[in-house]
Structure formats: structure tokens, C-alpha cells
N, C-alpha and C positions, 0 to 999 in steps of 0.2 A: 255205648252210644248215648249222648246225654238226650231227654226224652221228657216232653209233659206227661202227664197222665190226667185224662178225664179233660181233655181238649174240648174248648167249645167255641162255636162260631154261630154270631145273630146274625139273620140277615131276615127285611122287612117283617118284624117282630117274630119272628119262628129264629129259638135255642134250642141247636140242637148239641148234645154230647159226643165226642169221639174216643177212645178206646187210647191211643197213643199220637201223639205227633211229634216226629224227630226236630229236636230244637235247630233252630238255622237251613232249614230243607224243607217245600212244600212238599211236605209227605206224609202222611195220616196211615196207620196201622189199626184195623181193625180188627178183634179177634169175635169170629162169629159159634156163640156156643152150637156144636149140634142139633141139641133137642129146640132153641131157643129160635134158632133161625135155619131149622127146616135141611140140613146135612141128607139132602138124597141118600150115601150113603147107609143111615142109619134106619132103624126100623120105625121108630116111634117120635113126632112131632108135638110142639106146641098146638093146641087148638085153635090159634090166632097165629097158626106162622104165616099167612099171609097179607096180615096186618103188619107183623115186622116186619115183612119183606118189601112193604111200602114204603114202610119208614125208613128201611134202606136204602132204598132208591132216592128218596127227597134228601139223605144224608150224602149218600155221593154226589147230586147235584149240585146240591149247595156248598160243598167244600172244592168241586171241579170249578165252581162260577168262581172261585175265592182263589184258583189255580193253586187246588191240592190236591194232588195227586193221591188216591185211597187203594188199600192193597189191603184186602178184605185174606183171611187164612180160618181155616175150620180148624176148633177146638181139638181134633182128635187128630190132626195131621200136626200140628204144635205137637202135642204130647207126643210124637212118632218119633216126630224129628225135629227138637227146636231148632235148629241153625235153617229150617225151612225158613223162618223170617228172615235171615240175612241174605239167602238166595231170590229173594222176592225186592230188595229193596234197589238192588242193581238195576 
């Protein structure tokens, strides 16, 4: 699947960086590190995951204003099972 890497969209002076975006598809792949961005699952967090988890939020809104669709998958579920990003992009 042909693919940018390190995707990014301005919008009213705020760049922000995206993770994956499928070339010719409004669609943005984010992969969210566990410890980085706060994996309930896990025991141990960043001490500012809730600062990332802001910045998450302003990232999907401004790539949803931009009609892109984002599909956000936790670190440790990739490692499980990669083909989980092909069942997500459906």
C-alpha cells in the first residue's frame, strides 16, 4: 500500500505531524506508542500523557476538518498482530 510517511497538515498557522497517510485515500494511520500516549492496558505512563493526549485530540480535528479520516492502533497491538492495520483501514 503506497504510503507518505511523517504526513503533515497546516492549518491557521498550527503543523502538525501525522505518522502515516495512505497515498490517494483520506486516511491517516496513526501508531500510538504505549508508554507515550497513555495505553490503559499498560502499567507505566509518560508523565505528560495528558498533554499528548491533547495534542491528539487537536490532531484528529484538524486532519477530520481536512476530511481525514484517522485510525489511531496502540503499539503493542501492531506488535501482536500487524495485519490489525489492514483490518482497521476497511
Amino acid at each position: 500500500i503506497p504510503y507518505y510517511f511523517q504526513y503533515f497538515i497546516v492549518e491557521n498557522g498550527i503543523c502538525k505531524s501525522y505518522d502515516f497517510k495512505i497515498k490517494g485515500k483520506p486516511l491517516i494511520i496513526e501508531v500510538d506508542g504505549d508508554f507515550w500516549h497513555g495505553n490503559p492496558c499498560q502499567p507505566n505512563h509518560y508523565d505528560k500523557v495528558d498533554c499528548v493526549r491533547k495534542n491528539d485530540k487537536i490532531k484528529d480535528d484538524i486532519a477530520q476538518k481536512n476530511g481525514i479520516r484517522v485510525i489511531r492502533l496502540w503499539e503493542s497491538d501492531i506488535r501482536k498482530d500487524p495485519s490489525i492495520v489492514l483490518k482497521h483501514m476497511v
